[in-house]
C-alpha positions in Angstrom: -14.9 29.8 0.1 -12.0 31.7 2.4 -9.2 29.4 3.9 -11.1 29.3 7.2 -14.1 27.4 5.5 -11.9 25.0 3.7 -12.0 21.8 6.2 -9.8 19.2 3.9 -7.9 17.0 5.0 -5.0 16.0 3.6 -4.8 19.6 2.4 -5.1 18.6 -1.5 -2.9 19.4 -4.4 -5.1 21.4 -6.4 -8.3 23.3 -5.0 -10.1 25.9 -7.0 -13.4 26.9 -5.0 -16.2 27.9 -7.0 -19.8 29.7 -6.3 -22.8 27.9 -5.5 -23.5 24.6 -3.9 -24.8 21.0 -4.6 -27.3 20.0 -2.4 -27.9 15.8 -1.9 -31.3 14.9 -1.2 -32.4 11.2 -0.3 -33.4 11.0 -3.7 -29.9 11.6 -5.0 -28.6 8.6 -7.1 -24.3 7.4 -6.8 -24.0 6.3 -10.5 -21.0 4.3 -11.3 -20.1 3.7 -14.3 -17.8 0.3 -13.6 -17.6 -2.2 -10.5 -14.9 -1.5 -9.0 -16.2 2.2 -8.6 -19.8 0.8 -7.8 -18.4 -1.0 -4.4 -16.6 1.6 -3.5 -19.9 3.5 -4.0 -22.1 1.2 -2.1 -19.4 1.5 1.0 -19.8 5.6 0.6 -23.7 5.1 0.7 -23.4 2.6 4.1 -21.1 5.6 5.8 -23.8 8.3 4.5 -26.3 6.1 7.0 -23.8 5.2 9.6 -23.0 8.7 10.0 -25.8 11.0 9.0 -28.3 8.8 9.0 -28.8 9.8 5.4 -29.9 7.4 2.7 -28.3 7.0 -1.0 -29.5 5.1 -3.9 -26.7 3.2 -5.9 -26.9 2.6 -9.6 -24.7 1.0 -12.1 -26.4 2.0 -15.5 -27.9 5.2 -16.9 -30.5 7.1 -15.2 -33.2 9.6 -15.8 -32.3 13.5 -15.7 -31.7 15.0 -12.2 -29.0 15.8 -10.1 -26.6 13.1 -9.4 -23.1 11.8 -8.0 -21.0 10.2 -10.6 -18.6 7.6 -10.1 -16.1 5.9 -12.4 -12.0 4.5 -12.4 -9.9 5.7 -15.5 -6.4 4.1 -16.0 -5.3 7.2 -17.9 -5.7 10.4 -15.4 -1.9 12.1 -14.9 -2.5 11.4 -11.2 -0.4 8.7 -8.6 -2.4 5.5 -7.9 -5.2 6.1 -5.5 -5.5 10.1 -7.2 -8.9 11.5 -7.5 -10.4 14.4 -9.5 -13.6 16.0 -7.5 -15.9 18.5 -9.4 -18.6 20.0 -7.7 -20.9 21.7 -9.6 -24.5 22.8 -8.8 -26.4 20.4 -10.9 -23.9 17.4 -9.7 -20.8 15.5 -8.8 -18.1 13.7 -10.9 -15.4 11.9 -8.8 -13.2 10.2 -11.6 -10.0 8.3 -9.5 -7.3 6.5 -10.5 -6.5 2.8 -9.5 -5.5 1.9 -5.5 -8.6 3.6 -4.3 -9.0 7.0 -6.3 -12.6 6.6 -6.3 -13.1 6.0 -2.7 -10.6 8.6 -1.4 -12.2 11.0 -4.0 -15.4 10.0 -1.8 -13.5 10.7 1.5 -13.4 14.0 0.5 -17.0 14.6 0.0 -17.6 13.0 2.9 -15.6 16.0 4.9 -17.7 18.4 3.1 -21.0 17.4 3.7 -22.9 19.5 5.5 -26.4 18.6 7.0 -29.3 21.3 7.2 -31.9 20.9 9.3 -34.3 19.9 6.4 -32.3 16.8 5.9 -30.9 18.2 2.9 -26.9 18.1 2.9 -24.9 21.5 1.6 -21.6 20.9 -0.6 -20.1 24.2 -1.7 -18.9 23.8 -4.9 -15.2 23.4 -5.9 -12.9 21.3 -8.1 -10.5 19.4 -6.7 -7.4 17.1 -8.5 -5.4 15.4 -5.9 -3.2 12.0 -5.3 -1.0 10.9 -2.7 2.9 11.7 -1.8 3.7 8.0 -0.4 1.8 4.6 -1.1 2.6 3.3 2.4 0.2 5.3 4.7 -0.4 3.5 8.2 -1.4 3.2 11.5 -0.8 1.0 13.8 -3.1 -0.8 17.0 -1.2 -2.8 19.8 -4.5 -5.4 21.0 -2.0 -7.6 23.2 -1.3 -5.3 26.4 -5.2 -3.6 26.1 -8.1 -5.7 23.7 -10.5 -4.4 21.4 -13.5 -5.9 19.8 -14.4 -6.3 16.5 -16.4 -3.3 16.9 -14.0 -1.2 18.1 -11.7 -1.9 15.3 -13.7 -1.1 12.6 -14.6 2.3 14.1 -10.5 2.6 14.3 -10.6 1.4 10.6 -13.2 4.0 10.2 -11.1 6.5 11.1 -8.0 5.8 8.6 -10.5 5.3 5.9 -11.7 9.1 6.5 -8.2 10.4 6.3 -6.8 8.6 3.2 -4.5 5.9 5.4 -4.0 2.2 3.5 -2.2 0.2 6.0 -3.3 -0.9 9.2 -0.5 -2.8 11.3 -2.4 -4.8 13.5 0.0 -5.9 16.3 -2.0 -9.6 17.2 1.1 -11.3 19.6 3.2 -10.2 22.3 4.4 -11.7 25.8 0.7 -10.3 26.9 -1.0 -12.1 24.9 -1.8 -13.7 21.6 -5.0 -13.0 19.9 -5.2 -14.6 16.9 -7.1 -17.7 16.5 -4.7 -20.8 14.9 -6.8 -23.9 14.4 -3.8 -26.3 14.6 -2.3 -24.9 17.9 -5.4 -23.8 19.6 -3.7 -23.2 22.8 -2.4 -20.0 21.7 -5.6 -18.8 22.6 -6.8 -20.8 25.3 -3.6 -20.5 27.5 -1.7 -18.0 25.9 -4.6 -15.5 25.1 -5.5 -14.8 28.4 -3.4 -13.8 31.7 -3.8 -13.8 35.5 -3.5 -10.4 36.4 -2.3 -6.7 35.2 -0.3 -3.9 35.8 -1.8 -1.2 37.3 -0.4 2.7 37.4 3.2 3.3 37.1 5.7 1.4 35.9 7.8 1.9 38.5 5.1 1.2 41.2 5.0 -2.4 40.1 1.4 -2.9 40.8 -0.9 -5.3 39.5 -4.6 -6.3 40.2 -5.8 -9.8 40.3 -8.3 -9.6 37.4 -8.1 -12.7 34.5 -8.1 -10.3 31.5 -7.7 -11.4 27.9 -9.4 -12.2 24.2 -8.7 -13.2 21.1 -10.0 -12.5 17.4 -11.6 -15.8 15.6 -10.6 -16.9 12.3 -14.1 -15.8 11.2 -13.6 -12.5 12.9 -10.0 -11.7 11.1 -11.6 -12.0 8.0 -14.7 -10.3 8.6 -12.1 -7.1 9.7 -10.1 -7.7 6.4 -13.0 -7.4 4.1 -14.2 -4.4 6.0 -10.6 -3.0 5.5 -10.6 -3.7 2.2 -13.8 -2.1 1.4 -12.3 1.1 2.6 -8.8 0.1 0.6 -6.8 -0.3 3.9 -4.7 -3.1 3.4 -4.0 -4.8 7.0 -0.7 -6.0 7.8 -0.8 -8.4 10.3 2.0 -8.8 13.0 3.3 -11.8 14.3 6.4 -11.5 16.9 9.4 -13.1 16.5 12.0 -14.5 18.2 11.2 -12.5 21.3 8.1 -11.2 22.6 7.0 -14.5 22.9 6.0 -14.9 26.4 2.4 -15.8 25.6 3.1 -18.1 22.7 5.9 -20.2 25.3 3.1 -20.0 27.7 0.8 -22.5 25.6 4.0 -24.4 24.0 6.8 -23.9 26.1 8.5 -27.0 24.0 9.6 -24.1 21.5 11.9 -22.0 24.5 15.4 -22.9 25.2 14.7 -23.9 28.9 11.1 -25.9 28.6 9.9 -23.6 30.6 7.1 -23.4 32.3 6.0 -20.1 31.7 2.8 -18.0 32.6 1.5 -14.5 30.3 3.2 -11.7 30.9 1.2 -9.5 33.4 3.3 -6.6 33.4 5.6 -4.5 30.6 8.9 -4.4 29.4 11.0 -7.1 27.8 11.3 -10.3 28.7 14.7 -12.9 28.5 12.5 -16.5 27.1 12.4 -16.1 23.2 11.9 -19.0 20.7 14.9 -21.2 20.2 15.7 -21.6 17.0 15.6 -25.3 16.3 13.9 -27.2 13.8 10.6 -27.9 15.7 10.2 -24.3 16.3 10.5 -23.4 12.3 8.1 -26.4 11.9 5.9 -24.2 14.7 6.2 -20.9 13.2 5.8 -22.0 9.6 2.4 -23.7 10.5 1.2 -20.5 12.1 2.4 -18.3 9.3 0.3 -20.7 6.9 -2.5 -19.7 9.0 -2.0 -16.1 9.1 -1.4 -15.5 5.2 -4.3 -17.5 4.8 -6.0 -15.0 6.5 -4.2 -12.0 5.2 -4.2 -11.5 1.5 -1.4 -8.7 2.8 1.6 -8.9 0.4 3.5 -8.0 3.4 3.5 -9.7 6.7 5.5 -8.4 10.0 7.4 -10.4 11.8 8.6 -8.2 14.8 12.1 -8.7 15.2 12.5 -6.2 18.2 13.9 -6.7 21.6 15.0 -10.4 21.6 17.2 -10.4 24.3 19.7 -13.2 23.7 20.7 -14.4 27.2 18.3 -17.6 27.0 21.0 -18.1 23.2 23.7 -17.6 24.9 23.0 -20.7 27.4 21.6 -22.7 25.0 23.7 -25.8 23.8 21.2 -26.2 20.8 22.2 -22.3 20.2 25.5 -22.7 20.3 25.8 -25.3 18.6 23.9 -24.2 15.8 26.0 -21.1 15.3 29.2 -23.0 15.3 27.4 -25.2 12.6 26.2 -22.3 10.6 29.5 -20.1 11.3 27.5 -17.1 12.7 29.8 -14.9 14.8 27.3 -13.7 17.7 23.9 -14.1 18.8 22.5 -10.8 17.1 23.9 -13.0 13.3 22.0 -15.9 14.9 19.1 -13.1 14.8 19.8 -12.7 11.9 19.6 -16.6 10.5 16.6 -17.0 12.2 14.7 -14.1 10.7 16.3 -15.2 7.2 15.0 -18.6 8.0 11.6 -17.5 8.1 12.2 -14.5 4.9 12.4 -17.9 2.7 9.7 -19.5 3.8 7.1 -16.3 3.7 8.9 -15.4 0.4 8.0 -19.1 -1.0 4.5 -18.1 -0.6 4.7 -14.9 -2.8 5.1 -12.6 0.5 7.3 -10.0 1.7 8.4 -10.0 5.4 8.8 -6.3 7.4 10.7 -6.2 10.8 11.4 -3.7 13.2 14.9 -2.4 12.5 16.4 -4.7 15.1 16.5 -7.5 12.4 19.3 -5.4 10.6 21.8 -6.1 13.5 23.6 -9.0 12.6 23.0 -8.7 8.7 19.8 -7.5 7.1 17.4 -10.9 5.0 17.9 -10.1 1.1 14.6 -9.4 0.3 13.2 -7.8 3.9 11.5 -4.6 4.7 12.0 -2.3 7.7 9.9 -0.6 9.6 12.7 2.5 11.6 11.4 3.1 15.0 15.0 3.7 16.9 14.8 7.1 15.1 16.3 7.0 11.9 19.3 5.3 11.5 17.6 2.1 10.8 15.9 3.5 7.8 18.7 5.6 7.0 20.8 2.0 6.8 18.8 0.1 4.9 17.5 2.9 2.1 21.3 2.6 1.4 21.5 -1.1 1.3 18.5 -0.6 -1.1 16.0 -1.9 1.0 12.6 -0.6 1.0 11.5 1.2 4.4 8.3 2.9 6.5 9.4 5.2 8.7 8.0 5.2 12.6 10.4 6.8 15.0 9.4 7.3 17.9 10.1 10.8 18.9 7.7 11.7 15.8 5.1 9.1 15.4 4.2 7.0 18.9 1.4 8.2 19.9 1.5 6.4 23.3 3.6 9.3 24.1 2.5 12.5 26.2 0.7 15.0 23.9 0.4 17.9 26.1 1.9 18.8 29.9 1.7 15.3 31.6 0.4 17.1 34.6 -3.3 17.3 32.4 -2.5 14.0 30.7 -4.1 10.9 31.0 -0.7 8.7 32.4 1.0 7.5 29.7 4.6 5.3 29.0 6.5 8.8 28.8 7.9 10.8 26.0 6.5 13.6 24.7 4.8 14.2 21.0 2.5 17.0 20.3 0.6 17.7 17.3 2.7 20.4 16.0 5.8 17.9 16.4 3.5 15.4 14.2 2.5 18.2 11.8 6.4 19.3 11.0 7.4 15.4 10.5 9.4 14.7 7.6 9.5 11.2 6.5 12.4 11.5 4.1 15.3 12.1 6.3 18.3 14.6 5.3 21.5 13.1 3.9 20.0 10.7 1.5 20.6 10.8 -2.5 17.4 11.0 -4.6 17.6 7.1 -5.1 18.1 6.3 -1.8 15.4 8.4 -0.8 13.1 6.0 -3.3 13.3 3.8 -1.1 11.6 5.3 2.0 8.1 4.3 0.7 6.1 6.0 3.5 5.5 5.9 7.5 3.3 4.8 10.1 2.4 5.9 13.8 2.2 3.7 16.6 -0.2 2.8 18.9 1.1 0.7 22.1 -1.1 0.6 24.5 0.4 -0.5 28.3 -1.3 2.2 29.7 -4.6 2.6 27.2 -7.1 0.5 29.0 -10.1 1.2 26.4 -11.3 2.2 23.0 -11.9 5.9 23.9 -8.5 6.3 25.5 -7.1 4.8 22.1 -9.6 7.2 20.3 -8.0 10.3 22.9 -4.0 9.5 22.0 -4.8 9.3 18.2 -6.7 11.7 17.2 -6.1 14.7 16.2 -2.7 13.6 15.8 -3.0 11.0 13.1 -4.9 13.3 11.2 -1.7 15.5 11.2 -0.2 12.7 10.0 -2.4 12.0 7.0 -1.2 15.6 5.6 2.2 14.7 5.9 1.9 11.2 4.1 -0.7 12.3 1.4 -0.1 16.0 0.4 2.2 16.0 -2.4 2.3 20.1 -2.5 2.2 21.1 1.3 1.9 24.6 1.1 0.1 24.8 4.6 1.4 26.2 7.7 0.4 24.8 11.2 -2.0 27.4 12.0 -3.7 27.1 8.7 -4.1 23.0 9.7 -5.5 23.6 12.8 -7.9 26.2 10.5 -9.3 23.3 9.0 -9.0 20.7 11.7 -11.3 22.8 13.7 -13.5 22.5 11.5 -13.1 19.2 10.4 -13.2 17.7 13.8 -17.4 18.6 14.1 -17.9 15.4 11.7 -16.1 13.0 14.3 -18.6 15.4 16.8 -21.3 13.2 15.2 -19.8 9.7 15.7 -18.8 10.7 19.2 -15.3 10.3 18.7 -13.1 11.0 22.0 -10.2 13.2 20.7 -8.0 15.0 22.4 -8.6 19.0 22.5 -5.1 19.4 23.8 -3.4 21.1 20.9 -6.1 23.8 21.5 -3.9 25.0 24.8 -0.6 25.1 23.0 
């Protein structure tokens, strides 16, 4: 097998190619020898139909002689959790993986190098593989306040990390545009504030906007339906619920918890907006109810809690506010930020959770126990891997994917900026200037997917791929020996699966 007919991806750690091929027939048995491995084997056989229309027959005990795919967990491979070891040999397939997922990466892997023949027979050349990841937080994100997706279309997106060896989705649920999360004992955050009057259209500096009631909102019944689905695939979804600011919608269905009463409408256009939550005791009371809700929902040990662009005009004219910080001795409105987003660390920490925030909430004085998500560039993660804090990395000159990804003259029209898939490929997550401890702290990254000006699931489809699967490289590949034009080797390649489930992704990278 020459470089050119390798198509993994994440390149792996260690690939020795052998002669010869497996082929899997219909009549090919997955035999796992242990639950866990078993589930993760009756998820690889529901893919094999989805996308090749090619049936597999699970097993969970011994079976007579023939050629067969053989799965099992061992607690004792020298690999990092969610490590696999892949032998291909002509008269079968071992996948042996390591807790976190080894298994069903392992199977990932496979699933790249299937290869169907016209006889409905599928080709694997044969090869041995040993292989685990570099970080253990691997993510992507999906805004589904300014544009909506169905259940559907999330699962396809889910699809998509699960193939390239991702374990977090951020699911951004609440912004000023809308709130789509279902919570029972406020259900107004869906009826008023899941739903707006109009949008903007084109530019942001045109400041149009149609007339059009646009909106939606995930059930309760539906969040969990997605979880389980993610955790099939062992994606862990981190759910986002904005705080103080970016709550336009929420104030829209309870404008009780602003400091002016409002009233306000759902945001139709984009930006930032001055109404935020005001910090009093009914608004903790408000928040904490929701939060029950959401981690009830959520078996994430991490929950995000925004923290970005709260503009603290509406604090600074508040007599509750003021009040408050002369009370509490806080200094400025950014360390009344920073009380309220402590406030709400103790109470998601009382349930056995971690909170992550943007790296706004380290202005005013970081929460003891909080993550940060650096999306400012760096120095936010830079700051609080020194103050010992753990941190994903998401600047945005590397990993927004809402940016420009090729001349914007043959661009779809996009919020600006511009990130290519070289610039994605050549991201380091680690930045420069850390000590090796500090650097333990940067547990992975995450690209972001805002979408103000991505109107429908194959627009998200066309701004994320290829470039999140340059991204999977850089968070998984512990030994990255590759160059760029040996990626886009294999990512030619590698893009004729996603041929077969019609997945809209951008060609651009081939003109650069």
């Amino acid at each position: 097998m020459t470089a050119q007919e390798n198509r993994l991806i994440p390149a792996p750690a260690e690939w020795s190619p052998e002669t010869g091929s497996f082929n899997l027939t219909p009549t090919t048995f997955l035999l796992a020898r242990d639950m866990q491995a078993f589930q993760d084997a009756v998820t690889f056989r529901d893919i094999c139909i989805d996308w090749f229309d090619f049936p597999l027959k699970t097993a969970i005990k011994e079976i007579g002689s023939g050629p067969y795919i053989e799965v099992a967990y061992d607690s004792t491979l020298d690999l990092p959790d969610g490590g696999y070891i892949l032998v291909i040999a002509p008269e079968g397939i071992k996948v042996t993986g390591k807790a976190d997922g080894g298994v069903f990466h392992g199977l990932m892997s496979l699933l790249q190098l299937m290869e169907p023949k016209p006889d409905r027979t599928i080709s694997i050349p044969c090869q041995t593989i040993s292989d685990g990841p570099r970080f253990v937080w691997r993510g992507m994100h999906l805004d589904v306040c300014r544009h909506f997706f169905s259940v559907d279309e999330v699962k396809q997106y889910i699809d998509l990390l699960a193939l390239y060896k991702f374990n977090s989705f951020h699911w951004h649920l609440t912004d000023d545009q809308g709130w789509r999360i279902e919570i029972k004992q406020y259900p107004k955050l869906t009826e008023v504030g899941g739903w707006r009057n109009g949008t903007m259209v084109g530019r942001y500096s045109d400041q149009q906007y149609d007339s059009i009631r646009y909106g939606g909102y995930y059930t309760q019944e539906e969040i969990r339906e997605v979880v389980d689905y993610a955790a099939k695939r062992h994606i862990n979804i981190v759910p986002e619920i904005e705080m103080p600011g970016h709550a336009t919608a929420a104030l829209a269905a309870y404008p009780e918890f602003s400091c002016t009463g409002g009233p306000f409408e759902v945001a139709q256009g984009w930006g930032v907006f001055p109404d935020i939550f005001c910090p009093t005791e009914e608004t903790f009371t408000f928040l904490e109810n929701i939060l029950d809700e959401v981690m009830a929902l959520f078996p994430s040990s991490v929950i995000h809690i925004g923290g970005d662009e709260a503009p603290k005009d509406r604090w600074k004219e508040c007599a509750h506010c003021q009040a408050l910080m002369q009370r509490e001795g806080l200094a400025s409105e950014e360390e009344l930020q920073s009380y309220f987003v402590q406030r709400i660390e103790k109470y998601v920490n009382s349930k056995g959770r971690t909170i992550i925030g943007w790296d706004e909430i380290l202005e005013g004085g970081l929460a003891p126990n909080a993550m940060v998500m650096s999306w400012r560039g760096t120095e936010g993660g830079i700051a609080a891997a020194k103050d010992k804090h753990q941190v994903v990395m998401s600047p945005n000159n590397d990993c927004y994917f809402d940016h420009y990804q090729g001349d914007p003259a043959n661009e779809p029209l996009a919020i600006g900026g511009m990130t290519t898939l070289e610039d994605v490929y050549n991201y380091e997550p680690v930045p420069p200037g850390l000590s090796k401890e500090e650097s333990a702290f940067i547990i992975g990254a995450q690209a972001n997917v805002w979408t103000e000006y991505i109107l429908n699931f194959e627009h998200v489809e066309y701004m994320a791929v290829p470039r999140m699967i340059a991204l999977s490289e850089v968070l998984w590949s512990t030994n990255r020996k590759s160059n760029f034009d040996d990626f886009k080797l294999r990512l030619a390649r590698n893009l004729q699966l996603l041929d077969r489930q019609h997945v809209n992704y951008s060609r651009t990278w081939q003109t650069q």
